[in-house]
N, CA, C and O of each residue as an XYZ file, in Angstrom:
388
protein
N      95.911    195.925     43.192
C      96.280    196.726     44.354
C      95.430    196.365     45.577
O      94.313    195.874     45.744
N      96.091    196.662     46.101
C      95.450    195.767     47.888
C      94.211    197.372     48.513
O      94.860    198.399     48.710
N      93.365    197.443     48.651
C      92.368    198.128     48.800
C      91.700    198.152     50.186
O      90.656    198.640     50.620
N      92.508    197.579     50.607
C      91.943    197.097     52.183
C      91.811    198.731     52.941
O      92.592    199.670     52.792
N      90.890    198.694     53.556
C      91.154    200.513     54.207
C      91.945    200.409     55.430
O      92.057    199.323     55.999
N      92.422    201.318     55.806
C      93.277    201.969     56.915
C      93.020    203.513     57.081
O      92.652    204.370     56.278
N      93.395    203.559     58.603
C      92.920    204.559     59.221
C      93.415    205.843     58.303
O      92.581    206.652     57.895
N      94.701    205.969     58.029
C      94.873    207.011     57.069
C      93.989    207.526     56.484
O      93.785    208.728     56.651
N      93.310    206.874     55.743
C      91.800    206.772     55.011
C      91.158    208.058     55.811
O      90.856    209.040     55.133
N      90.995    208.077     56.870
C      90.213    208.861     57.168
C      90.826    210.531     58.019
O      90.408    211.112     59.021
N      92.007    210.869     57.011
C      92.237    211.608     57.627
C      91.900    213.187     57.380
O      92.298    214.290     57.752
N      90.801    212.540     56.418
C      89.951    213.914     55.885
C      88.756    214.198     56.420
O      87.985    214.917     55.784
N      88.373    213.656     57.751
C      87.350    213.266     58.363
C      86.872    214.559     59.130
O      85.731    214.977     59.326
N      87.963    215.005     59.461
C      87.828    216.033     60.734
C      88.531    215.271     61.941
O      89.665    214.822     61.776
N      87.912    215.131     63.069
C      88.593    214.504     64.321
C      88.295    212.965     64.236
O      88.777    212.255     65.119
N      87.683    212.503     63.433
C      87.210    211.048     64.162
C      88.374    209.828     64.246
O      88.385    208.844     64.985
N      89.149    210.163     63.433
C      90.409    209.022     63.909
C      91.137    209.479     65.200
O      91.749    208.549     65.726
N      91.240    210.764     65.903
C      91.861    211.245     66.779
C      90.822    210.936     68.318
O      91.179    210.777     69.485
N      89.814    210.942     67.856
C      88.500    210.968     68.937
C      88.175    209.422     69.202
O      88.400    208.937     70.311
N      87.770    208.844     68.408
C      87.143    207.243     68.327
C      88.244    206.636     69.435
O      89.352    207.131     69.639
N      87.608    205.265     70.213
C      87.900    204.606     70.882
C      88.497    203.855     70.333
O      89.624    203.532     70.710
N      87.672    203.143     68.829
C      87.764    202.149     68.275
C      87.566    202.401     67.116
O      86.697    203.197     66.760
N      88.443    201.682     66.201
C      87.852    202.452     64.498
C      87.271    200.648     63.891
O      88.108    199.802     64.208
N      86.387    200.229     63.344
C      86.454    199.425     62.719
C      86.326    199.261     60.825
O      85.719    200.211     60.330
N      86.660    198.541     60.134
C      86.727    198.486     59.015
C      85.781    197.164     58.359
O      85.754    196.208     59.134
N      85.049    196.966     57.136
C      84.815    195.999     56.451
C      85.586    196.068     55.201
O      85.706    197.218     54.779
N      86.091    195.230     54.556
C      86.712    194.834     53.461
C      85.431    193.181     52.910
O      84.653    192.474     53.550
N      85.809    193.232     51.636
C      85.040    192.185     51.331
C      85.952    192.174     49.859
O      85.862    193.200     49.185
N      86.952    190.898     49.258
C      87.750    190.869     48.524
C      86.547    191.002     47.308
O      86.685    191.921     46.501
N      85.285    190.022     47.167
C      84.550    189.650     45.857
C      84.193    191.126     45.474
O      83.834    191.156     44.297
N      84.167    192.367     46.069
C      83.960    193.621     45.453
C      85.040    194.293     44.788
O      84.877    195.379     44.232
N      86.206    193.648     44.829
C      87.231    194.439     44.030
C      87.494    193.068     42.697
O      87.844    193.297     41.539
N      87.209    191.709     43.283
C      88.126    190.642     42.790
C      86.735    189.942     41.924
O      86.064    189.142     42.574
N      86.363    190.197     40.672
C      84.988    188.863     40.694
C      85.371    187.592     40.892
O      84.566    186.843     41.444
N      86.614    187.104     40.504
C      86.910    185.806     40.840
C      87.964    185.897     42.190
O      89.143    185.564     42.065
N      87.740    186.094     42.716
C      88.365    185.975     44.412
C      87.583    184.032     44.609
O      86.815    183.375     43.907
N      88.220    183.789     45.755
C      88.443    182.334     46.155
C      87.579    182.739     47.530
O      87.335    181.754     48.227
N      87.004    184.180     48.113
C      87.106    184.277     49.237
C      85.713    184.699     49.123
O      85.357    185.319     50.125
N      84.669    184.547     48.097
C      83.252    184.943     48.051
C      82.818    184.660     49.691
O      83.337    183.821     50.428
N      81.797    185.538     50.011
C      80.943    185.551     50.718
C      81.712    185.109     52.453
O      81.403    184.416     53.422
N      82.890    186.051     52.014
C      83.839    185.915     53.457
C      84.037    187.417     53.600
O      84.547    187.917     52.597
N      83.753    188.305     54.636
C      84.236    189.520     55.252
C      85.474    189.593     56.051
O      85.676    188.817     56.985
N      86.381    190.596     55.667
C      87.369    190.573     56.798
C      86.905    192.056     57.689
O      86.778    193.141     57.120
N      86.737    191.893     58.849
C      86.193    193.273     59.775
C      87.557    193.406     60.368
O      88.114    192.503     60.993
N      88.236    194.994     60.053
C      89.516    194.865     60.472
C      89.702    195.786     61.440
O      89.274    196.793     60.875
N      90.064    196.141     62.555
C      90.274    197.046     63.888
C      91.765    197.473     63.236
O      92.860    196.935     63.070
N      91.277    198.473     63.031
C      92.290    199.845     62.523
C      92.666    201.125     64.307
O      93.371    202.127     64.425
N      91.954    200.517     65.125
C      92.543    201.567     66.212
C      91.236    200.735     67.202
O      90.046    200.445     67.073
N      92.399    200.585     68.288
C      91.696    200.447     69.711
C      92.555    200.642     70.896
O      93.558    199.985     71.174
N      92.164    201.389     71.402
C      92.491    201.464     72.901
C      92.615    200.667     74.345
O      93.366    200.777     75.314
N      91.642    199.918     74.047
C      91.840    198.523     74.833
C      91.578    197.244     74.486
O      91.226    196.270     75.151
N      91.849    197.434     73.119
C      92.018    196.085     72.015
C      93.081    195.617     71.059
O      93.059    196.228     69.990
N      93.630    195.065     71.125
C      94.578    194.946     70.267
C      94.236    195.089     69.067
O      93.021    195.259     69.161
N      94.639    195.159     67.417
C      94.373    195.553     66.399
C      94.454    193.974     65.736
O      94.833    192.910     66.224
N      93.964    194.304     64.514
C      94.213    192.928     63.801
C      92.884    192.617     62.423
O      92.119    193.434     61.911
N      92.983    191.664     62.249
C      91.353    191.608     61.322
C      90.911    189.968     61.841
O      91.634    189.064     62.259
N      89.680    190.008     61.659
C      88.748    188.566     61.701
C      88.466    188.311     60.949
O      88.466    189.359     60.302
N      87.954    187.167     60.004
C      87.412    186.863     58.879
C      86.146    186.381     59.632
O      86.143    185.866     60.750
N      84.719    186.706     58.591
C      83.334    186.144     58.958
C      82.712    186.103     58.008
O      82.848    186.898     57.078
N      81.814    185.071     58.043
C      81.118    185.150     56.450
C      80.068    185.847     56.834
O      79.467    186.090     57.881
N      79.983    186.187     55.358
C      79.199    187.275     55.249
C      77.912    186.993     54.096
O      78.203    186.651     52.950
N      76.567    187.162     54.496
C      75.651    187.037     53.826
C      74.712    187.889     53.290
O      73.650    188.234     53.807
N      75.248    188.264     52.027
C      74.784    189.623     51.464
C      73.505    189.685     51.511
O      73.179    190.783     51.960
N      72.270    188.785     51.168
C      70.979    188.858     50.954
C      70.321    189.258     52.404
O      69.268    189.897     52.399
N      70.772    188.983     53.316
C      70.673    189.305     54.617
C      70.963    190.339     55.374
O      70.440    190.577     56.462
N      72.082    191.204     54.650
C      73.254    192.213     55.124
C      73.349    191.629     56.885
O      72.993    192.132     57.951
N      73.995    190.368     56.520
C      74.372    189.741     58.097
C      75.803    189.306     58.122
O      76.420    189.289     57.057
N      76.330    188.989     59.122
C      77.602    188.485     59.372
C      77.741    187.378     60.196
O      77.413    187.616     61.358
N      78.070    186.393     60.010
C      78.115    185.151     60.967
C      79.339    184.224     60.628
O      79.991    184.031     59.602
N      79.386    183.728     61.911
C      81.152    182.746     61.911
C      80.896    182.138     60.818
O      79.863    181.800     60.239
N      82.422    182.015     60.547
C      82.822    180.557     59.613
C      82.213    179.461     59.983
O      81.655    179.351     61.075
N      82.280    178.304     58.871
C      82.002    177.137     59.533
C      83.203    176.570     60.305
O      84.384    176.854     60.106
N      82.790    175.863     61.067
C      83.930    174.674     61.912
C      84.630    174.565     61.032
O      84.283    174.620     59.852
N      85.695    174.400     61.426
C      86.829    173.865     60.555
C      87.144    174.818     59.618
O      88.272    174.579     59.187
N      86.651    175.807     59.099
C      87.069    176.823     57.910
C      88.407    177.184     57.633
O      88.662    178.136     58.370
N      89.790    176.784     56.658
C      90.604    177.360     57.018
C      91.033    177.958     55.823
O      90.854    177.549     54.676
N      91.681    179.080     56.248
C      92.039    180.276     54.809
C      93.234    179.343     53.790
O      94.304    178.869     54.171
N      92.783    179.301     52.767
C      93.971    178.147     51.973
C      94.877    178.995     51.649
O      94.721    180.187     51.384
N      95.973    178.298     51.672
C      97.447    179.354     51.237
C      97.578    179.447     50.107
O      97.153    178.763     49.177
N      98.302    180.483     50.159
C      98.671    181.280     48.787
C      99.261    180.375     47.925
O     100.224    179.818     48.453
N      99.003    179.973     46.625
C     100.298    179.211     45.794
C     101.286    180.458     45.817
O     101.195    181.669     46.015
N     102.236    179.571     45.524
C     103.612    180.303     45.108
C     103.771    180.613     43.436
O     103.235    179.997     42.514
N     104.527    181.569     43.379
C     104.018    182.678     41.809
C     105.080    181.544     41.356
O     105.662    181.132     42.360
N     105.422    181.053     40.448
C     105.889    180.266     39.589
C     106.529    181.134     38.592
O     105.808    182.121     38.446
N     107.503    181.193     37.890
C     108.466    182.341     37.270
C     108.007    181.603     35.662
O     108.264    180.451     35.314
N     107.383    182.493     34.985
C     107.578    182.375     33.757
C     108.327    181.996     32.912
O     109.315    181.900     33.639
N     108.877    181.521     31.402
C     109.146    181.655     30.683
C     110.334    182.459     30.491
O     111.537    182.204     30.437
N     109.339    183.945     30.369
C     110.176    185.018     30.335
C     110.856    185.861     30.928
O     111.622    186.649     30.376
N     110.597    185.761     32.380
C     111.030    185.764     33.642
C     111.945    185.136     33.625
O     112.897    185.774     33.178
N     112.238    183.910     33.961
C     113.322    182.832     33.674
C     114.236    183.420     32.595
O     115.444    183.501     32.816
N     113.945    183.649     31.956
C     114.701    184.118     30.337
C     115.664    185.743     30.801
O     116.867    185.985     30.700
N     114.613    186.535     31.272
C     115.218    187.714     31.773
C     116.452    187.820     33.169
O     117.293    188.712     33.279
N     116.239    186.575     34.187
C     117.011    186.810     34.635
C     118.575    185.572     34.763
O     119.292    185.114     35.652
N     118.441    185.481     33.240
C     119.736    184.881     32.888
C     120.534    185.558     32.267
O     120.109    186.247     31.340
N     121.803    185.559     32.567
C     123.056    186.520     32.368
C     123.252    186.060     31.149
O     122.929    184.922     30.806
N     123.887    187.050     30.276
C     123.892    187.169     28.756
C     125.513    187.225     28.895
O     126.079    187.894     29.759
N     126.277    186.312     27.780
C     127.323    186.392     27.492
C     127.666    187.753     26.212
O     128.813    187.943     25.805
């Protein structure tokens, strides 16, 4: 399940999603995923701004430090493989005489 937070999240807060200028978020996949592909990468995601557009950044992130600093040059997020249909998948969605 995708765990990423959103403002919803905080709608037990009292006012602060209604009040804030700006809401920001950290996500970090290696805390939900131990084998994530995305170790020691933060996504900081703007869940509400007023004179910012919304969106997320990716930055690496260096836990021993509790720091955040750019990617390297060139860093680029590798794409998703494509889910490949099983066996039984394949099997299930063939029509039965």
């Amino acid at each position: 399940p995708n765990k990423r937070p959103l403002c919803s999240d905080l709608r037990e807060s009292g006012a602060i999603e209604q009040d804030a200028d700006i809401i920001l978020f950290v996500y970090r996949d290696e805390v939900y995923h131990e084998h994530t592909e995305a170790k020691g990468i933060a996504e900081i995601i703007i869940g509400k701004g007023r004179d910012i557009e919304t969106g997320t950044v990716r930055t690496a992130f260096l836990g021993q430090y509790s720091r955040f600093e750019q990617l390297a040059a060139g860093w680029v997020e590798q794409p998703k493989p494509e889910k490949v249909a099983s066996l039984a998948d394949r099997y299930k969605s063939k029509e039965r005489f």
